[in-house]
N, C-alpha and C positions, 0 to 999 in steps of 0.2 A: 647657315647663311652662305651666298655665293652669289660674291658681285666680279662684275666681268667692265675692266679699264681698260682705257688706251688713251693715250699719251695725259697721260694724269686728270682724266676725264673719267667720270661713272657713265658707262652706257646701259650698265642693270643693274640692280638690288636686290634680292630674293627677300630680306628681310620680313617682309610683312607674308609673302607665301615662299613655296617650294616651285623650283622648277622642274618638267617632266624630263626628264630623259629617255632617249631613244637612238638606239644605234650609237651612245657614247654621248650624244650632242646633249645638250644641257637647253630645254627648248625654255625661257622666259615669259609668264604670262604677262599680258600688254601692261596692266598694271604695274611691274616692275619693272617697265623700259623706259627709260629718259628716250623720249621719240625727240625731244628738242634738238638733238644731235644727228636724227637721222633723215635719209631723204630718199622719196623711194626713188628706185632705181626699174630702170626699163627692162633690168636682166629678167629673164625666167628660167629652171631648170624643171624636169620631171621625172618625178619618184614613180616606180611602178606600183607602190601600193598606198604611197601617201597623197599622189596625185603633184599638183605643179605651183611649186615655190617662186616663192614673188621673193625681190632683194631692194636692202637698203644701203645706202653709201651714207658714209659717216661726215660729216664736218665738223671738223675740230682745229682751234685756231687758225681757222683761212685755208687749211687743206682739203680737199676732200679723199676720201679714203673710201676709193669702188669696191663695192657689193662686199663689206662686212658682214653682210647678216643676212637670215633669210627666216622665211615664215608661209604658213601656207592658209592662205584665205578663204579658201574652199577643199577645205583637204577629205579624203577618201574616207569612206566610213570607218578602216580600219586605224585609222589619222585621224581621228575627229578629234579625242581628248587634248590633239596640240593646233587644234583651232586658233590662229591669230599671234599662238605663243610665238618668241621671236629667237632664232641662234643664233650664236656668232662662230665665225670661223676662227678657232684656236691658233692658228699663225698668225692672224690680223688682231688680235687683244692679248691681255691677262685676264685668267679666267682661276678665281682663288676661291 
């Protein structure tokens, strides 16, 4: 199992599945995201083979906390298996 907090908040829970990893990052399928806390965010970044990551900011008691996370909504055929799944950035959570 491997749930990923911030500031004494569950933002995932693998519990009921596994999440994929790739390049270290620990990708969460939607299923296992508390999206209550998240909000998408206007950033985009792009992978040369996963294609272009959407970001969500977090709000958590009355903070919000930019581009936590990120996810690829249309990702590259060799990216497909991390469809929709969601990462967090290791300096912005605990990730146990």
């Amino acid at each position: 199992m491997v749930k990923v907090t911030c500031r004494d908040e569950t933002l995932a829970d693998s519990e009921d599945s596994s999440p994929v990893v790739v390049e270290g990052n620990c990708y969460f399928p939607p299923e296992s995201v508390n999206k209550s806390l998240l909000v998408p965010s206007d950033t985009t970044t792009e992978c040369p083979w996963k294609g272009t990551a959407s970001y969500y900011s977090a709000q958590i008691h009355g903070e919000t906390l930019k581009d936590i996370a990120w996810y690829y909504a249309n990702p590259k055929p060799k990216a497909s298996h991390i469809k929709d799944h969601v990462a967090f950035y290791k300096n912005k959570v605990s990730i146990e």
